[in-house]
Each structure stands twice: as C-alpha cells, then as structure tokens.
MIDOSE-1310 file (N, C-alpha, C; in nm, 2 decimals, decimal comma, always signed):
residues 233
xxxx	+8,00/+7,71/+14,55/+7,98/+7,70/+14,41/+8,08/+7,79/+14,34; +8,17/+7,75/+14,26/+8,25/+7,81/+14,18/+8,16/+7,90/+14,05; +8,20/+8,06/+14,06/+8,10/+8,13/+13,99/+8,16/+8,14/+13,88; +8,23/+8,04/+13,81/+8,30/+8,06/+13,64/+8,21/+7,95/+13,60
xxxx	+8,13/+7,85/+13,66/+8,05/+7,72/+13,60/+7,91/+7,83/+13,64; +7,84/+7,81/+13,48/+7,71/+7,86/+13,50/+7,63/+7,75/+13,43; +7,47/+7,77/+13,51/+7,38/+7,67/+13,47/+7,22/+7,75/+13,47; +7,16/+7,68/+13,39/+7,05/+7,75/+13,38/+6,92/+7,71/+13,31
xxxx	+6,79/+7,76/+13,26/+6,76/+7,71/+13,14/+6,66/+7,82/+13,11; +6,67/+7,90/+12,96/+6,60/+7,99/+12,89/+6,61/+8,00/+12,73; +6,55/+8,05/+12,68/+6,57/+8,08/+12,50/+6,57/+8,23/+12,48; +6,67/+8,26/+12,41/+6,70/+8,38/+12,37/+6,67/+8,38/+12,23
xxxx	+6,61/+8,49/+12,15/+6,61/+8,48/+12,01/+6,64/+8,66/+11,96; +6,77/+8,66/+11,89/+6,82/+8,81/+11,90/+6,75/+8,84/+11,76; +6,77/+8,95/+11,74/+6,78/+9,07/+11,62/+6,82/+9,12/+11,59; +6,82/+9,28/+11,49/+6,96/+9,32/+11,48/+6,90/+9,46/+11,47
xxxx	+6,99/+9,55/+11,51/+6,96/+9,70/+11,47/+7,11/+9,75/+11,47; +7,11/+9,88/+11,39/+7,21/+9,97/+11,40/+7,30/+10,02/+11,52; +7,39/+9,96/+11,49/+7,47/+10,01/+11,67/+7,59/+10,00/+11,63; +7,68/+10,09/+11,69/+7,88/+10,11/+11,68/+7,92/+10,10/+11,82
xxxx	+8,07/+10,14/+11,80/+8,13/+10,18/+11,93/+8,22/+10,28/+11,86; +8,31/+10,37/+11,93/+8,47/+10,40/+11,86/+8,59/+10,35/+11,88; +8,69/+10,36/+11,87/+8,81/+10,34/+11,90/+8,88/+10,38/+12,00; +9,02/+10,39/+12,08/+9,07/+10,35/+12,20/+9,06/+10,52/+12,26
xxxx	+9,01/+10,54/+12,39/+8,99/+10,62/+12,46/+9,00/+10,74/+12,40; +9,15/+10,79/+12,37/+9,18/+10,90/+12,29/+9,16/+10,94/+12,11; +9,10/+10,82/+12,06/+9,15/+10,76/+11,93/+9,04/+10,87/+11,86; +9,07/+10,91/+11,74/+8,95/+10,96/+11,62/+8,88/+10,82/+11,58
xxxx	+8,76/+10,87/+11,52/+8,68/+10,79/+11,53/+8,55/+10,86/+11,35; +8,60/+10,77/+11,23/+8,56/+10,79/+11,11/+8,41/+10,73/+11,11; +8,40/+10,62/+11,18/+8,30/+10,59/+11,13/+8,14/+10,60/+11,20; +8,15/+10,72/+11,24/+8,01/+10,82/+11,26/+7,93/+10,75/+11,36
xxxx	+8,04/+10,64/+11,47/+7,96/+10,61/+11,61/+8,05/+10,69/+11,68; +7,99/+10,66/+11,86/+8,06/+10,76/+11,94/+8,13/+10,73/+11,99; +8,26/+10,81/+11,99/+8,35/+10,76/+12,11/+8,30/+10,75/+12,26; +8,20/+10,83/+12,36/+8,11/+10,80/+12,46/+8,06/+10,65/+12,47
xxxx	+8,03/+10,66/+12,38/+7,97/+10,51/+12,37/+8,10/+10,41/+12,38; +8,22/+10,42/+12,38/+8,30/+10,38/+12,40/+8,38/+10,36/+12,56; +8,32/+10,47/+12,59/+8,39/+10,52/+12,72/+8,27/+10,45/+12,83; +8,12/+10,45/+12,78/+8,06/+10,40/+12,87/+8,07/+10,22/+12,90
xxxx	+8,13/+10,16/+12,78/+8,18/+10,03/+12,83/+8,30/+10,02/+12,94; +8,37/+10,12/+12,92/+8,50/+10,15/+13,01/+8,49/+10,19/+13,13; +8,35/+10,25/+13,12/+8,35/+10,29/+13,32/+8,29/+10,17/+13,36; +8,18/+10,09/+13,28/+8,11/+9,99/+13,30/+8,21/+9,84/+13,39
xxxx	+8,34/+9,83/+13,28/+8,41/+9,76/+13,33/+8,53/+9,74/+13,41; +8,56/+9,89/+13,43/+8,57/+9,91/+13,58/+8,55/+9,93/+13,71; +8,38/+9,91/+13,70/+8,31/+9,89/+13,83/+8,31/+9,81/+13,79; +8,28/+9,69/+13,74/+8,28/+9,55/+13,73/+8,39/+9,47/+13,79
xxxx	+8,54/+9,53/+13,76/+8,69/+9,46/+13,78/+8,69/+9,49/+13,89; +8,68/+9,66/+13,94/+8,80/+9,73/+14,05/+8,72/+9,70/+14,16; +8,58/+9,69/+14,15/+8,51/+9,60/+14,27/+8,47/+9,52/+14,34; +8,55/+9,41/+14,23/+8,55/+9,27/+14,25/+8,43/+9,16/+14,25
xxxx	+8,29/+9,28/+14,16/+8,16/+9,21/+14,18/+8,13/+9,09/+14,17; +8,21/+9,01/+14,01/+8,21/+8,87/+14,02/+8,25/+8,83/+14,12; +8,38/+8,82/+14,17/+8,46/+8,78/+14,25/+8,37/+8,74/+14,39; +8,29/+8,83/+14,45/+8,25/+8,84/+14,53/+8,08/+8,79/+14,56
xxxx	+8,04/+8,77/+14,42/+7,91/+8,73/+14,41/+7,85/+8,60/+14,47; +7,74/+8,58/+14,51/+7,69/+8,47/+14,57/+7,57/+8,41/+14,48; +7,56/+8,28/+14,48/+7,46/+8,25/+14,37/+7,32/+8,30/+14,48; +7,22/+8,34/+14,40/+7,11/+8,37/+14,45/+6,96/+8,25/+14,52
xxxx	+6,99/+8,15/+14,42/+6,94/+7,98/+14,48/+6,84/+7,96/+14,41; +6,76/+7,86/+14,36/+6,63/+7,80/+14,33/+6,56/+7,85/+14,40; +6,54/+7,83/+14,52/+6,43/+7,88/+14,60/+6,38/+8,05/+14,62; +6,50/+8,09/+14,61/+6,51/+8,24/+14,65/+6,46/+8,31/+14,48
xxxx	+6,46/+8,26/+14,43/+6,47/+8,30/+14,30/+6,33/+8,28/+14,24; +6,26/+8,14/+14,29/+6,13/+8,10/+14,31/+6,04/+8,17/+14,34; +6,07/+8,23/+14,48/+6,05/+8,30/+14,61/+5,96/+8,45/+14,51; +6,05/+8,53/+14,46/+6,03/+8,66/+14,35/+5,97/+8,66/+14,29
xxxx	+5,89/+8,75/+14,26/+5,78/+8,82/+14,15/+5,74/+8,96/+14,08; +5,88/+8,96/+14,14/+5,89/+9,12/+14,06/+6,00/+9,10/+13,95; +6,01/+9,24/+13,88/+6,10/+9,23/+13,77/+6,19/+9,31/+13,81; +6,30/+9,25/+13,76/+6,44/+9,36/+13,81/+6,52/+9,46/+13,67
xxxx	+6,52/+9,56/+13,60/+6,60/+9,61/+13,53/+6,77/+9,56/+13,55; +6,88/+9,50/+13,46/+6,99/+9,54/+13,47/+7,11/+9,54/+13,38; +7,16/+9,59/+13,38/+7,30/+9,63/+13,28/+7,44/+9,62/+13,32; +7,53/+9,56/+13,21/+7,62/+9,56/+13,26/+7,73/+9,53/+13,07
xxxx	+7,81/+9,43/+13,10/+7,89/+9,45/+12,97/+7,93/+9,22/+12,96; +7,95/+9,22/+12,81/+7,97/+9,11/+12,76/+8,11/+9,07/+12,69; +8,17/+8,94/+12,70/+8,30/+8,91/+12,59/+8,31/+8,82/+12,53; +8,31/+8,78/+12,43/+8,33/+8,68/+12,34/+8,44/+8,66/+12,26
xxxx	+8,54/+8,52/+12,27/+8,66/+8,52/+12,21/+8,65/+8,43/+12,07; +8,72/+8,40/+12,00/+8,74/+8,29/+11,95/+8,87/+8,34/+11,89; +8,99/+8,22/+11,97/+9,09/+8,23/+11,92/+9,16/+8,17/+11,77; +9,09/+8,13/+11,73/+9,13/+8,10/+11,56/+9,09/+8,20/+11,44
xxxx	+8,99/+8,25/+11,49/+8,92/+8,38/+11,42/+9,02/+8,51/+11,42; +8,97/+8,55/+11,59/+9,00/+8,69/+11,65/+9,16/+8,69/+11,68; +9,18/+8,55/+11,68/+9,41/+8,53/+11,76/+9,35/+8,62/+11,95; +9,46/+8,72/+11,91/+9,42/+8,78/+12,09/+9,33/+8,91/+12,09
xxxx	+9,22/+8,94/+11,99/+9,13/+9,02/+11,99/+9,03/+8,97/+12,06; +8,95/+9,06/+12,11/+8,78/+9,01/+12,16/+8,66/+9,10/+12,11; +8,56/+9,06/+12,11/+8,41/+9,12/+12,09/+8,40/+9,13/+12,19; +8,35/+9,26/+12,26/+8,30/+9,31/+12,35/+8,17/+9,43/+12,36
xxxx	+8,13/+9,46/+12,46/+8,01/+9,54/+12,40/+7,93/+9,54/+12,59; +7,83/+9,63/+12,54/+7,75/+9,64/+12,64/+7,65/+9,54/+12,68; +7,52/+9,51/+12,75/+7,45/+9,42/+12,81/+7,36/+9,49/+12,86; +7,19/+9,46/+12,85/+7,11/+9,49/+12,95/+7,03/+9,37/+12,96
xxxx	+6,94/+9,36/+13,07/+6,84/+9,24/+13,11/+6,76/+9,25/+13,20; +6,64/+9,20/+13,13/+6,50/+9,29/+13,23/+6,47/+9,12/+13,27; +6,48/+9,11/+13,40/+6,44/+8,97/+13,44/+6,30/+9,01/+13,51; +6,19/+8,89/+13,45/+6,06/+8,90/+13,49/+6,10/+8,78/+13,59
xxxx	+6,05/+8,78/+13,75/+5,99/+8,70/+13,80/+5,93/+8,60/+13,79; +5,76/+8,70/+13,79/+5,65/+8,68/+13,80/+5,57/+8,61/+13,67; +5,70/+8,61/+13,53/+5,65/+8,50/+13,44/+5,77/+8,43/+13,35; +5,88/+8,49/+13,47/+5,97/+8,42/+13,43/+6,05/+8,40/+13,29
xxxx	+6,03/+8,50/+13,28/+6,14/+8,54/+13,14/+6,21/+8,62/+13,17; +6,33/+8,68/+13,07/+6,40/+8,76/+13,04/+6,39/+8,80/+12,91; +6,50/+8,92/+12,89/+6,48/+9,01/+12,76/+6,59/+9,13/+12,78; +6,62/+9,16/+12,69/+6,73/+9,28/+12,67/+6,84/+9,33/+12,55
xxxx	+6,94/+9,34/+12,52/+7,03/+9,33/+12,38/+7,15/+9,36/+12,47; +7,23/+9,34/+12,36/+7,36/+9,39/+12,34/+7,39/+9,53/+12,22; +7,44/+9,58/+12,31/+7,53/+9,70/+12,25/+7,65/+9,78/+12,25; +7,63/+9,92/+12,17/+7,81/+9,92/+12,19/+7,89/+9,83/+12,15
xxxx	+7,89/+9,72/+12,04/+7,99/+9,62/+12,02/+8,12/+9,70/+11,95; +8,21/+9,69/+11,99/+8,35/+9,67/+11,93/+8,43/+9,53/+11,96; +8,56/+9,53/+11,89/+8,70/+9,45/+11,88/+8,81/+9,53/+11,94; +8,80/+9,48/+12,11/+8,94/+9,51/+12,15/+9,05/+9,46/+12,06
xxxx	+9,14/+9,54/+12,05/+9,25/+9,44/+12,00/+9,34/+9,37/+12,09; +9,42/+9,28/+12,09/+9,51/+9,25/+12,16/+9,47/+9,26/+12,30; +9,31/+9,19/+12,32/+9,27/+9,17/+12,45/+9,21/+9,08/+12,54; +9,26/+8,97/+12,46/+9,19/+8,80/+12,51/+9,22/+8,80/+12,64
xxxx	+9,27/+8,84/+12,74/+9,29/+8,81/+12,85/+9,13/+8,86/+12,93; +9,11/+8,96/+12,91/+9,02/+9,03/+13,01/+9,03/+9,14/+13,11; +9,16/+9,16/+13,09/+9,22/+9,30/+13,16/+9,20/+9,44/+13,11; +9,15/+9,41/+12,97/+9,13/+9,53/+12,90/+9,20/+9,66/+12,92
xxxx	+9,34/+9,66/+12,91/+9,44/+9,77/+12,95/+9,45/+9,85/+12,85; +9,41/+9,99/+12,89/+9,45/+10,07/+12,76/+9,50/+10,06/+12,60; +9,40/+10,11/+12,51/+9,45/+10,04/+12,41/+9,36/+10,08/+12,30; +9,35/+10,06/+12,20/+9,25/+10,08/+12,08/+9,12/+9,97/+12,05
xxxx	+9,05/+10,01/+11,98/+8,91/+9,96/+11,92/+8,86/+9,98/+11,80; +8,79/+9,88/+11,74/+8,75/+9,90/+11,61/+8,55/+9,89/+11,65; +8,49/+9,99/+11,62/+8,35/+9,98/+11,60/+8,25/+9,85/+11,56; +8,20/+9,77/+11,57/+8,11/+9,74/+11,50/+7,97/+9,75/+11,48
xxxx	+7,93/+9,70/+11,40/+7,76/+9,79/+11,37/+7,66/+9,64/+11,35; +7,56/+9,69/+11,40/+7,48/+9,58/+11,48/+7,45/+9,58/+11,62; +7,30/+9,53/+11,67/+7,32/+9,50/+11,83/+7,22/+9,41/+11,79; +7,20/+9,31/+11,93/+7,12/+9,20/+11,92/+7,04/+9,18/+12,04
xxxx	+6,88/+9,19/+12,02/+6,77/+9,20/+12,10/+6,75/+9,04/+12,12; +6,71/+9,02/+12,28/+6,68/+8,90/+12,27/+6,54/+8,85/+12,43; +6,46/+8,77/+12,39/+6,37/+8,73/+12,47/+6,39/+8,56/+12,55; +6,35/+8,57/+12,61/+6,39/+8,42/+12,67/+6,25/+8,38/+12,80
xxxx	+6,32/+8,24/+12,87/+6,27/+8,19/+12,96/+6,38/+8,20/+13,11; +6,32/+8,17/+13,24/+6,39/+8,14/+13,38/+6,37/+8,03/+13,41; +6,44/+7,92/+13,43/+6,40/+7,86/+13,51/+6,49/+7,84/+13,66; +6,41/+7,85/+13,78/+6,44/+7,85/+13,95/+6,57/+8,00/+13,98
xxxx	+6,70/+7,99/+13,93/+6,77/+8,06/+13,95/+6,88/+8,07/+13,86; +6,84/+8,02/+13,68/+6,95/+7,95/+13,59/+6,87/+8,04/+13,49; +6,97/+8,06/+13,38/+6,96/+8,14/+13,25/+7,06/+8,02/+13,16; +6,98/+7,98/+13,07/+7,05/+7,92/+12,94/+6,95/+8,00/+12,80
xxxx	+7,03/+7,96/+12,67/+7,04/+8,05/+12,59/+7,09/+8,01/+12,46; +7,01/+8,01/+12,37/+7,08/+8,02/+12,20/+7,02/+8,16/+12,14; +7,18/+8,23/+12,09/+7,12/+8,35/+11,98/+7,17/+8,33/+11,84; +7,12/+8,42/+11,75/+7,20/+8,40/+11,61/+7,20/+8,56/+11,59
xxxx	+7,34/+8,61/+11,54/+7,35/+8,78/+11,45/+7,41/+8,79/+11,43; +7,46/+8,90/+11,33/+7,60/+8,93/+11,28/+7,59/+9,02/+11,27; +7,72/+9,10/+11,31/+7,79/+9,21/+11,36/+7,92/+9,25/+11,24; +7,89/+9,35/+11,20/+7,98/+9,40/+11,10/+8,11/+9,51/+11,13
xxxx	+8,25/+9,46/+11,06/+8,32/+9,57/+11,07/+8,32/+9,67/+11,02; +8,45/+9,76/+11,02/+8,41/+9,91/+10,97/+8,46/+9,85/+10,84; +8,53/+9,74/+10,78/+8,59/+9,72/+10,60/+8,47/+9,66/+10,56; +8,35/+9,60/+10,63/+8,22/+9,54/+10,58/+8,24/+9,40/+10,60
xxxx	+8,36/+9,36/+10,66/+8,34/+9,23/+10,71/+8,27/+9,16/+10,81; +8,16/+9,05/+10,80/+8,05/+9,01/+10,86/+8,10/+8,88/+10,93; +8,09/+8,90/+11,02/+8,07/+8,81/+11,18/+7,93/+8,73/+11,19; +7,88/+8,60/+11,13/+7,80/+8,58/+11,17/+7,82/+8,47/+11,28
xxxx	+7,73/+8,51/+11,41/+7,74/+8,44/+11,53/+7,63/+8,37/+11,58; +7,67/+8,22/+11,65/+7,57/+8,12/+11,65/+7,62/+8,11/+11,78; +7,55/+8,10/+11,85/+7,64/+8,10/+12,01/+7,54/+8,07/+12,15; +7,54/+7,99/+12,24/+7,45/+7,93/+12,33/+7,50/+7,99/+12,44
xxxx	+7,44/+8,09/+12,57/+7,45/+8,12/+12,65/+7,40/+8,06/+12,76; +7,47/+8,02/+12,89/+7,43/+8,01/+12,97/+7,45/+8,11/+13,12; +7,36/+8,08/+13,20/+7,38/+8,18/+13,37/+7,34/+8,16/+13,48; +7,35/+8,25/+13,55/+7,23/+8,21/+13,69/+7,25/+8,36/+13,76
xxxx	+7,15/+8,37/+13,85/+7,12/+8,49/+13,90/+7,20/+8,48/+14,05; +7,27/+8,62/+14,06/+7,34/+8,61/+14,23/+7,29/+8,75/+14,26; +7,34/+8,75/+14,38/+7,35/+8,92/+14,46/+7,53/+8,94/+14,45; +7,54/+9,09/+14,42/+7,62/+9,13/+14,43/+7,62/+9,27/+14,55
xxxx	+7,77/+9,29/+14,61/+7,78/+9,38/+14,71/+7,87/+9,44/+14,67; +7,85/+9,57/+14,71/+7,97/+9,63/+14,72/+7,93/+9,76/+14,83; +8,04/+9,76/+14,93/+8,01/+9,80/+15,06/+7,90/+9,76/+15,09; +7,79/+9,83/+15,17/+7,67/+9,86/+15,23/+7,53/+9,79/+15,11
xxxx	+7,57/+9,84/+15,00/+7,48/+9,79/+14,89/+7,48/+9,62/+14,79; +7,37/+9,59/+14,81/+7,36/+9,42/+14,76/+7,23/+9,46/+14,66; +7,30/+9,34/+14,58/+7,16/+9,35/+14,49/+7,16/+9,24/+14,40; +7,05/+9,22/+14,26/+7,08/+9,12/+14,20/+7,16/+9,14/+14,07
xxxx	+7,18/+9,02/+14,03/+7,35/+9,06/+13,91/+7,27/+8,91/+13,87; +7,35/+8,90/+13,71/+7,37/+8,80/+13,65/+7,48/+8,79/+13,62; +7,52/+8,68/+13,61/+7,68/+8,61/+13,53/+7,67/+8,50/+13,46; +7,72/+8,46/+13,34/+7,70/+8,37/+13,25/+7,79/+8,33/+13,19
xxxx	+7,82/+8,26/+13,09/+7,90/+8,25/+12,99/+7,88/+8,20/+12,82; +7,95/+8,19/+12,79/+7,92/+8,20/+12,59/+8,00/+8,05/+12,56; +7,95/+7,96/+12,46/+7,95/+7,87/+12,39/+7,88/+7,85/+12,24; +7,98/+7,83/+12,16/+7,93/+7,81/+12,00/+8,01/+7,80/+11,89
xxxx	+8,01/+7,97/+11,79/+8,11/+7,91/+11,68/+8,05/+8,03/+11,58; +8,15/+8,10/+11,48/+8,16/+8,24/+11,44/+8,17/+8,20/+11,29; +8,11/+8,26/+11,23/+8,15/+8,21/+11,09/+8,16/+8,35/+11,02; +8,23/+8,36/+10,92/+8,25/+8,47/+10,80/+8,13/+8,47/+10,67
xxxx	+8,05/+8,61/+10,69/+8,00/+8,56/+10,60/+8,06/+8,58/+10,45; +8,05/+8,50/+10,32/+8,10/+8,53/+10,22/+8,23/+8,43/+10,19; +8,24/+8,37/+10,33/+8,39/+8,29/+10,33/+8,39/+8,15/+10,25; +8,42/+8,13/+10,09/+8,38/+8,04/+10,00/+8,36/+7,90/+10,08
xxxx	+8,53/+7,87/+10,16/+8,58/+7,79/+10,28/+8,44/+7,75/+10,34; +8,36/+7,83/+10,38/+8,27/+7,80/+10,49/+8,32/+7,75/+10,67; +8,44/+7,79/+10,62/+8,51/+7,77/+10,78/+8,44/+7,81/+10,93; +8,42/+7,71/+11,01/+8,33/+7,74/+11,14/+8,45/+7,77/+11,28
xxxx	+8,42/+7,85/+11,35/+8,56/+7,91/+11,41/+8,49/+7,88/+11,57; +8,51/+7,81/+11,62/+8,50/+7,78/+11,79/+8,50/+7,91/+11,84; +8,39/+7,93/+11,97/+8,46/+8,03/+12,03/+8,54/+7,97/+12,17; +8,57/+8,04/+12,21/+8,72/+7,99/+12,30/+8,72/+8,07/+12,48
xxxx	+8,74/+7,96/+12,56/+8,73/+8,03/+12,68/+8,85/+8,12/+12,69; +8,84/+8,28/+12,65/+8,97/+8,36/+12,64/+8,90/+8,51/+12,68; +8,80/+8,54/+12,71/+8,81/+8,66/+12,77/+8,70/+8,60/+12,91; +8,74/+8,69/+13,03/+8,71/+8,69/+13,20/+8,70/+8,77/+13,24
xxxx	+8,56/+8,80/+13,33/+8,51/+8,90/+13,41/+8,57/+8,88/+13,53; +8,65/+8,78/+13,58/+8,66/+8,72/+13,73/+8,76/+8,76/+13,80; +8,90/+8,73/+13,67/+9,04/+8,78/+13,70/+9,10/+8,74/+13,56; +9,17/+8,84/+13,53/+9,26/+8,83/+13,40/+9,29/+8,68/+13,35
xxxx	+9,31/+8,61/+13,41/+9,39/+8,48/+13,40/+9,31/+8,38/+13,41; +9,18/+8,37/+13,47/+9,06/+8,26/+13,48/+8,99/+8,23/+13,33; +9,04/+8,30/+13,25/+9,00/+8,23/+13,10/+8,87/+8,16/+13,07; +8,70/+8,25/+13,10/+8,61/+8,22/+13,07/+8,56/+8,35/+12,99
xxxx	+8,51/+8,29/+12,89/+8,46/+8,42/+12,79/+8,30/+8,45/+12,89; +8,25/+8,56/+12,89/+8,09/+8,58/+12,98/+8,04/+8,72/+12,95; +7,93/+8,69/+13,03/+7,87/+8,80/+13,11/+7,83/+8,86/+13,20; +7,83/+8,98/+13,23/+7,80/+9,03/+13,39/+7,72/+9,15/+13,40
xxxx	+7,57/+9,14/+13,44/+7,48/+9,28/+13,47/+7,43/+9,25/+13,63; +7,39/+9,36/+13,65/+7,36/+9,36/+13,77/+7,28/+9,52/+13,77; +7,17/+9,56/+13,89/+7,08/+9,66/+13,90/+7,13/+9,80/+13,87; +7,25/+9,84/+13,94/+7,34/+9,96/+13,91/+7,46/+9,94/+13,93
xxxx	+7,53/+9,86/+14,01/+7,67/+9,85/+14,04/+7,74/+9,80/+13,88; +7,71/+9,75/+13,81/+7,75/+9,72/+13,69/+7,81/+9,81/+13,61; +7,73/+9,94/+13,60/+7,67/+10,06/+13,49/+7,80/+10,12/+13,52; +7,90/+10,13/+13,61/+8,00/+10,26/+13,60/+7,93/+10,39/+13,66
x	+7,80/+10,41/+13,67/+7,75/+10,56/+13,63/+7,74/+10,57/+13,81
C-alpha cells in the first residue's frame, strides 16, 4: 500500500480558540506568541523527517484496528498548501489525536499555526515565520482502520487578514518504528479550498498537493501523529 493514498471514514467538526506561533528560529517576535512554540514544531518535524517515520510506516489493517479497544493519545504536526493563495508558502502547525477504540472516535486540534514562507516543498529548511492566531478543536468517527474528515476555521494573520478554511481530511492508522520501538501513528491528507474573508471577489482558492511528510518532492499536503515518536521531545 502506498502511504501518500489515504482512506478512511470520520467527521470532524473544529472550533476556534486563541493560538500563535513566532517567527524563524532566531527571529523577534512582536506579536505576543512564543517563539518555543515555534521551536516545538521544529523538533516535532524533525523526528518526523530524520526518522523516516512516514517512510517507514505500515498501515495498521481493518482487522487489527477492529481488533482494539483502548484509546491511544497522539501528537504530531500538519501542512496545508494552496498554491494560488499562499504561491510557495504553507500553513503549518502542530496536531494532536486521542483515538478511541472502544467507541470509535477521535478528537484533538490543531496548534501552533504559522506560514512558513517559501516552503511548499516540505523540507522546511531554515527560514522565517509569520504567527497565526486561532487553533481548531475537532471530534469525529473511526471506521475499521480509516479516518475521513470535514472541518471549517479561520486562522488569522498578524495584518488581520482572515483565512477562512473549508477542507476535508482524510487517513488511516499505521505503526510506526523507529529502532526497537513501534507504535501507533496516523497519516492523512487535506483536500478543499481557502477563502479570504472580506474578499469583495469572493474568490475560492484550491488547496494544492504542495507540502509532504514523506520526502521533499512527493508533493502531498498531510498529516502525521503518532504516540511519542512524533513529539521531538
């Protein structure tokens, strides 16, 4: 099974709360989020890359997945492109997801959102960030070993410009390794369409397969949590 094709079926329904990120590693940072909070997407997504956890992940199965009745905690980080919108920027941001088993949902948000700049590829190489403010809580369903997904929020910059996002997620549950240690991970991906709020136009902006957890150059926008190997920490 090629792990850039995800399938699944759940409903997510987000919300919104106050949440930033800062700017690039070294960068000042005006608008009263943390740079930490910046740094912890950074360690996040270098255990994610220098690991090779997608790369190496195995789907978990219908049955095995069946099989479970416990809940698993897990975290990890998300990307979303749209090249008409963002050109070679991305939304990026943190990830967590509490998968129930035993009644077969999920639940978790996104945080930490910033706009890499100049980082549609997925390599995320050194570089600067702009904050944004907002995070988005969401509840859903499992079904066998598949996560699908519609959310709606909007995420604001630091000049007050509003992102509102309509976007259908899909995934499925694997084990990930790294040395000695295996465990469960999720990987997914993003499909939908960005709009500006206030934009007279009402122009609807595709999002675009342009940021990848897998390898720089596999050009699927997603996501990836998993128990602790995800976290950086």
């Amino acid at each position: 099974m090629n792990i850039s094709t995800f399938t699944g079926l759940s409903l997510i329904v987000f919300s919104l709360a106050a949440c930033g990120t800062a700017g690039g590693d070294a960068d000042s940072n005006s608008s009263g989020t943390s740079q930490s909070d910046y740094e912890t997407y950074n360690a996040a997504h270098d255990a994610i890359v220098d690991n090779d956890l997608v790369a190496t992940a195995s789907a978990l199965g219908a049955s095995a997945a069946n099989a479970r009745s416990d809940t698993v905690e897990m975290s990890g980080i998300y990307g979303i492109q749209s090249d008409d919108l963002l050109g070679t920027d991305a939304i990026l941001g943190e990830m967590s997801m509490t998968a129930n088993f035993g009644n077969d949902t999920v639940s978790g948000s996104m945080t930490n959102n910033f706009i890499a700049f100049d980082d549609a590829s997925g390599a995320h190489s050194e570089g600067s960030a702009e904050p944004l403010s907002g995070s988005m809580t969401y509840v859903g369903t499992v079904s066998g070993d598949g996560i699908a997904s519609h959310f709606d929020g909007i995420l604001t910059r630091t000049d007050g410009t509003q992102y509102d996002l309509y976007v259908d997620m899909t995934g499925t549950f694997y084990t990930v390794t790294d040395g000695a240690l295996t465990e469960l991970g999720a990987i997914g991906n993003f499909g939908g369409n960005i709009t500006v709020v206030g934009d007279a136009t009402g122009t609807i902006y595709d999002l675009t397969d342009g940021y990848d957890f897998v390898s720089p150059n596999g050009n699927e926008t997603g996501f990836v949590v998993c128990e602790s190997l995800c976290s950086g920490e």
